[in-house]
C-alpha positions as CSV (number, residue, x, y, z in Angstrom):
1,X,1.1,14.8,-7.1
2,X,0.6,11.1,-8.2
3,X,0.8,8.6,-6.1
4,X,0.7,4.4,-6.8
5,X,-0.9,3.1,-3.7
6,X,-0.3,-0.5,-3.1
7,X,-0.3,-3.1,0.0
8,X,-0.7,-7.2,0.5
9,X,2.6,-8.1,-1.9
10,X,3.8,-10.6,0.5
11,X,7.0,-11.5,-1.5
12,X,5.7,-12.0,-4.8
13,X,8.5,-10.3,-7.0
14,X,6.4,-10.5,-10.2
15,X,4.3,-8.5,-8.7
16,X,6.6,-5.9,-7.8
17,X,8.0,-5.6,-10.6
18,X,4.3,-5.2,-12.7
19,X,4.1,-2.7,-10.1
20,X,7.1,-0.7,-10.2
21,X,6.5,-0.5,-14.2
22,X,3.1,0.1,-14.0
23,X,4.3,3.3,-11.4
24,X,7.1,4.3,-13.9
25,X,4.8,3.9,-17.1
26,X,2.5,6.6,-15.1
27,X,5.1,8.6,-14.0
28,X,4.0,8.2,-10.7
29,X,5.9,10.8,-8.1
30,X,5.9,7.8,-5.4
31,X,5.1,4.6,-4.4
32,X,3.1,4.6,-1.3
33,X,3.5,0.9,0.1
34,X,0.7,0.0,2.9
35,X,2.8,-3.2,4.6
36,X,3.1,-6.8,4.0
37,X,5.9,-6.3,1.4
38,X,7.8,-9.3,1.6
39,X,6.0,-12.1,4.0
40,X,2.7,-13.6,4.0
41,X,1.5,-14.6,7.4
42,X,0.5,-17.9,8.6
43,X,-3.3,-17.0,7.4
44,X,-2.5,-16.2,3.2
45,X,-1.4,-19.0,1.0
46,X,2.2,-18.6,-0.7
47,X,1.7,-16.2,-3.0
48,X,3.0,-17.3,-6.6
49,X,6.8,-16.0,-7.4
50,X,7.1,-15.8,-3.5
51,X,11.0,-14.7,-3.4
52,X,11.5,-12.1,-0.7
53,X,15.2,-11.2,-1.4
54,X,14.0,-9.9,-4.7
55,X,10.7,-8.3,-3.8
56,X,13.4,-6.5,-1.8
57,X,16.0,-5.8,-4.3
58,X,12.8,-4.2,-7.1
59,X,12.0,-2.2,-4.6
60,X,15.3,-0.7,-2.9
61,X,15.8,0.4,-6.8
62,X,13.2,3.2,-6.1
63,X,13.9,3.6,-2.3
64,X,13.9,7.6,-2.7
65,X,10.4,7.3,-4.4
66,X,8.8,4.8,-1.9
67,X,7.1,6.2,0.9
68,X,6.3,2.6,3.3
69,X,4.6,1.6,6.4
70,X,4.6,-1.7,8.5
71,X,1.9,-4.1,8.4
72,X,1.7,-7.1,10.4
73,X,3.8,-9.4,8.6
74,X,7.0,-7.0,8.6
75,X,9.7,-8.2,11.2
76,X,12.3,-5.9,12.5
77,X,15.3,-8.1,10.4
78,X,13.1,-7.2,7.1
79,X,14.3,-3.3,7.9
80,X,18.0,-4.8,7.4
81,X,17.0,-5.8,3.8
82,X,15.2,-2.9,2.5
83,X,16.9,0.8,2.2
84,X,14.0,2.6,2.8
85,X,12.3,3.0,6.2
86,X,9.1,0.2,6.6
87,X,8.8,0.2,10.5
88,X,6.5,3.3,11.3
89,X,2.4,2.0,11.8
90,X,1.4,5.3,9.5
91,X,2.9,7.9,7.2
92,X,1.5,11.3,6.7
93,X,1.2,12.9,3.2
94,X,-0.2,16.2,2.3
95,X,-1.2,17.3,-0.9
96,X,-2.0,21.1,-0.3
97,X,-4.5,21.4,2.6
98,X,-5.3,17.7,1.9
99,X,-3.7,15.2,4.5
100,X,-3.3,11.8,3.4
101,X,-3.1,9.2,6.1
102,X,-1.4,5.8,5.0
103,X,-1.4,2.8,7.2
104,X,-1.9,-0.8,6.8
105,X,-5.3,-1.4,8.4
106,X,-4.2,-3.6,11.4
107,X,-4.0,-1.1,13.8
108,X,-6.1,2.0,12.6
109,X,-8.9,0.9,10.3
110,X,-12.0,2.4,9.3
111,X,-13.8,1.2,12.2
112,X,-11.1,3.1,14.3
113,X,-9.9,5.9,12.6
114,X,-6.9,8.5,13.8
115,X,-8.3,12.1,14.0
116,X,-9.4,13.1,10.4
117,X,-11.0,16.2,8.8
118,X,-13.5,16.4,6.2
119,X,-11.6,15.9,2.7
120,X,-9.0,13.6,4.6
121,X,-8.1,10.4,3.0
122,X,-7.8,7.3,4.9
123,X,-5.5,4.7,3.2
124,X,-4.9,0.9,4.4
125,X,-4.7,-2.4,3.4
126,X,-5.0,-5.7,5.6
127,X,-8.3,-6.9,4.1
128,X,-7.0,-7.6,0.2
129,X,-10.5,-6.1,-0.7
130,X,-10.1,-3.4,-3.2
131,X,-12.6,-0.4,-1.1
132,X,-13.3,3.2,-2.1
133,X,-16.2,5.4,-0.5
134,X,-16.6,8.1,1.5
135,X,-18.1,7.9,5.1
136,X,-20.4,10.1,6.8
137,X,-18.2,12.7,8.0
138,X,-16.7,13.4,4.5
139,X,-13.8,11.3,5.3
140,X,-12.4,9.6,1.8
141,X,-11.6,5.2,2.7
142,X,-9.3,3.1,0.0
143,X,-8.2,0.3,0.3
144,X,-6.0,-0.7,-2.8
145,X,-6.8,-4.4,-2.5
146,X,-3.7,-7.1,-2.8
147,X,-1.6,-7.4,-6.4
148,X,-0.8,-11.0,-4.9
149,X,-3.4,-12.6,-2.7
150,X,-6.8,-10.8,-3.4
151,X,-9.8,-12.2,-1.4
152,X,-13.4,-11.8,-1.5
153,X,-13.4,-12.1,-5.8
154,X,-11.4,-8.5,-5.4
155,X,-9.0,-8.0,-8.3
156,X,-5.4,-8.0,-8.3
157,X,-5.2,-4.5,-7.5
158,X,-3.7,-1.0,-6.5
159,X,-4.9,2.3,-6.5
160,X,-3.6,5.6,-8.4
161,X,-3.8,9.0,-6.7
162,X,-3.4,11.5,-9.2
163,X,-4.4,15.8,-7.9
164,X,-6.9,14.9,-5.6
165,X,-8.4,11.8,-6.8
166,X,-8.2,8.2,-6.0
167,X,-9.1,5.7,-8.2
168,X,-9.0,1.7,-7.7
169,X,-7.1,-0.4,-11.2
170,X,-6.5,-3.7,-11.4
171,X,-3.1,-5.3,-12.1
């Protein structure tokens, strides 16, 4: 399974697109979408080619290959816009025995984790820090950064799962 993890667009369309191309040029099996898709929050700057509607309209292209969760700029009225579902705080994935936990980082974080075993990964965004380690109980942390709005001198990033292994890129 390969998976192009991603977060922290907030409406740049640009973006999306790189991202969907980038996905397609990898022959990615989904796009797994970590929240803040098409706003950016009174706290982030407007992100360059901010247009919503068409962050939107890249994205509902794929809808069957995106697998989404909210983060804390999605608004019940962005679900109208977007044909794939975006409202659920996590989304479960399993690769074989490995479970794959995807949220955004507002709610679960690493600092308070759901119930994970050994092996597990832990995916969110939030931060728009590009993160990848493993903490003491064996428990495998990424963070794919933000494509848009990265923070902190991260890079304009995502993250590429491909059998087993994560590994940060930059955009």
């Amino acid at each position: 399974m390969k998976l192009l993890i991603c977060s922290d667009i907030h409406g740049a369309a640009g973006v999306a697109k790189a991202l969907v191309e980038q996905a397609d040029a990898l022959a990615c099996d989904a796009i797994v979408f970590l929240g803040d898709l098409l706003y950016f929050g009174p706290r982030n700057s407007l992100p360059e080619g901010h247009n919503p509607a068409l962050t939107a309209e890249v994205f509902n292209k794929r809808a069957e290959r995106i697998i989404a969760c909210r983060g804390n700029c999605e608004a019940e009225v962005d679900q109208m816009v977007l044909k794939f579902p975006i409202s659920s705080d996590y989304a479960l994935i399993y690769d074989g025995k490995r479970r794959i936990f995807a949220t955004h980082g507002h709610i679960y974080s690493p600092e308070c984790l759901p119930p994970l075993a050994r092996g597990d990964m832990f995916l969110y965004g939030h931060t728009h820090i590009q993160t990848l380690v493993e903490n003491d109980e064996g428990i495998i942390l990424c963070n794919p950064g933000s494509p848009s709005l990265p923070k902190r001198g991260s890079p304009s990033g995502y993250a590429i799962y491909d059998a087993g292994r994560l590994e940060l890129c930059a955009l």
